[in-house]
C-alpha positions, 0 to 999 in steps of 0.5 A: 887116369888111362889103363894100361894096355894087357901085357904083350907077354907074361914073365917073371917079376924079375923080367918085367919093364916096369920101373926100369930104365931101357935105352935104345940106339938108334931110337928115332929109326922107324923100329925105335919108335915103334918100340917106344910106343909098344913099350909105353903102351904095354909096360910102365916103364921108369926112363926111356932114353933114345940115344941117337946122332941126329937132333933134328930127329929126335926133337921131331919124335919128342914134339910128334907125340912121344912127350911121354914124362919117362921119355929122354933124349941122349945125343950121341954115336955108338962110335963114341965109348965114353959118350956111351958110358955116360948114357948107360949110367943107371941104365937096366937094359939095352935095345941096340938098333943103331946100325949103317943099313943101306946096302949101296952106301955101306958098299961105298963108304966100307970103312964107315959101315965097320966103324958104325956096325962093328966098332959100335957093337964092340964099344957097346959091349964094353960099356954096357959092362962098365955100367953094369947093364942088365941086359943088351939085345942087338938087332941082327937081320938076315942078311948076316947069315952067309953074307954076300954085301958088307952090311951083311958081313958087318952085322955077322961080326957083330952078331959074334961079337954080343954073343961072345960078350958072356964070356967076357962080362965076368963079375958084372953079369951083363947079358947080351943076345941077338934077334936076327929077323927078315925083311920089315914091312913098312920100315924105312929102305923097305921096297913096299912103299918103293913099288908103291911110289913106282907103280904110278909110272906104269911098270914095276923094276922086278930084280928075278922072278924067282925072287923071295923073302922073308917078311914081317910088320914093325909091330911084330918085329917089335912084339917079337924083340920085347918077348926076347928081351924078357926070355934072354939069358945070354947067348941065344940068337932068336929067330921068328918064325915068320912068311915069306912072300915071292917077290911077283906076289909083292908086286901084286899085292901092292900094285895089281895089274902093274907090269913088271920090268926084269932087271937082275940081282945087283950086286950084294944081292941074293936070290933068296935069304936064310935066317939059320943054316945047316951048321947052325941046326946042331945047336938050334932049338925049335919053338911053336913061334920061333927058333933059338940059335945057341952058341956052341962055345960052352958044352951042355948049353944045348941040353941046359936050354932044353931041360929049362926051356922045352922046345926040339933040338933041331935035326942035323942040316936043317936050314931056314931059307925063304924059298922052302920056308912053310909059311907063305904070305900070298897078296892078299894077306899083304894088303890086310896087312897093310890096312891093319896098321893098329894090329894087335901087338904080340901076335905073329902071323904063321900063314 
């Protein structure tokens, strides 16, 4: 019998995967099966349940080699409550990737995006507490930090509403927090394999110079997401710390030597990203490895947090933005990135 691979990270019994149930939305995007693969490697899980609307998909995950006897596959949309309500029979916890993410489409079809983003994060919610889920822990991104696209306003919306589902769970104790990070490496829509598709025809389509984001490797996201699965108590929005990278260096690093053409921000587009703003640092807890947002809607959560949990408040106006971020990812490191797909999980770079 094969051995399991050591802990990604150490909590309480109480905390652990092992012998739970754990369903994820949106489980055959490029994160879901990312985190199956990290949960099974590292955890021995009773039932992974993959919820999804698109079967072709899911029959590709299960027959490219997420067979895994645990592993079950739910056909459903989070726009669907009662199908929900069904798939969260039994269930411990919940990732919730599902999400409308590609900019220019939710731009174009903005109705769809709020019933999928927003409409979906409220069924969830309320199923989640009709079955008695443990815990829900929604993926947020930086583009809902002072929005200027519908995916981003859309995700704002939903972030505020898991964070506002505490209050309402009552008896039933449901959990519900947020992992906001930024831009990931090799996930689908990412511009890395763009560049590297473009680069063969001789230039590269640079938006603005000055251009940067944050940036981090799916298993990273994922390590940093069952980390703050099992940290969680309700409420906190966890943001990694994490580099960022100039978008010229990512031309670079991809495609050296290529030139560039300089095309312009397009709409819905911001020159540089942020993952907490100043109005935020009053309740924002700093850790070695990342940072807690805190919901301000209960008094003495902050000094509650910090008196159980370590950390530093935070001075007031602190704002974690891309362009004056301490950490930066020059081309080379990018391109070790890239060749070490078998990284070890767990660990974040802090270059």
């Amino acid at each position: 019998m094969s051995q399991k691979a050591p802990r990604l990270f150490r909590g309480d019994d109480e905390m652990s995967l092992d012998g739970k149930v754990i369903l994820i939305t949106g489980g055959t995007g490029s994160f879901g099966r990312k985190f199956v693969e990290l949960t099974l490697k590292n955890y021995s899980p009773k039932k992974i349940i993959v919820f999804s609307r698109d079967e072709f998909k899911q029959s590709e995950m299960a027959t490219g080699g997420f067979d895994h006897e645990c592993m079950r596959y739910f056909i459903g949309d989070v726009r669907d409550k009662d199908r929900l309500c069904r798939a969260l029979d039994g269930v411990d916890y919940v990732v919730h990737a599902a999400a409308l993410k590609q900019i220019p489409a939710c731009e174009y079809n903005p109705i769809e995006a709020v019933k999928t983003n927003v409409l979906g994060a409220a069924n969830l919610i309320d199923a989640a507490i009709e079955r008695n889920v443990k815990k829900v822990l929604a993926i947020s991104t930086d583009k809902a930090v002072a929005p200027v696209n519908l995916y981003g306003a859309t995700k704002l919306c939903s972030d505020k509403l898991f964070v506002a589902g505490n209050s309402y769970s009552g008896v039933h104790l449901t959990r519900f927090s947020v992992v906001r990070y930024g831009n990931v490496i090799g996930s689908r829509g990412s511009v890395i394999p763009l560049f590297m598709k473009m680069a063969a025809s001789g230039a590269l389509p640079v938006t603005d110079a000055r251009m940067t984001r944050f940036w981090l490797t799916l298993d990273q996201g994922v390590s940093f997401v069952l980390k703050s699965l099992e940290r969680m108590e309700g409420g906190e929005i966890f943001v990694p710390k994490i580099p960022s990278m100039n978008i010229l260096d990512l031309a670079e690093a991809l495609a050296p030597g290529c030139p560039t053409n300089i095309v312009g921000i397009r709409p819905g587009e911001k020159l540089h990203e942020a993952l907490i703003l100043g109005d935020d640092a009053r309740c924002t807890v700093e850790h070695e490895d990342s940072f807690v947002i805190l919901s301000g809607m209960k008094k003495g959560l902050v000094d509650n947090y910090l008196a159980k949990n370590g950390g530093t408040l935070c001075e007031e106006g602190f704002r974690y933005s891309s362009e004056t971020n301490s950490q930066w990812l020059s081309a080379p490191e990018l391109r070790n990135l890239l060749q070490l797909d078998g990284e070890q999980p767990g660990q974040i770079d802090k270059h």
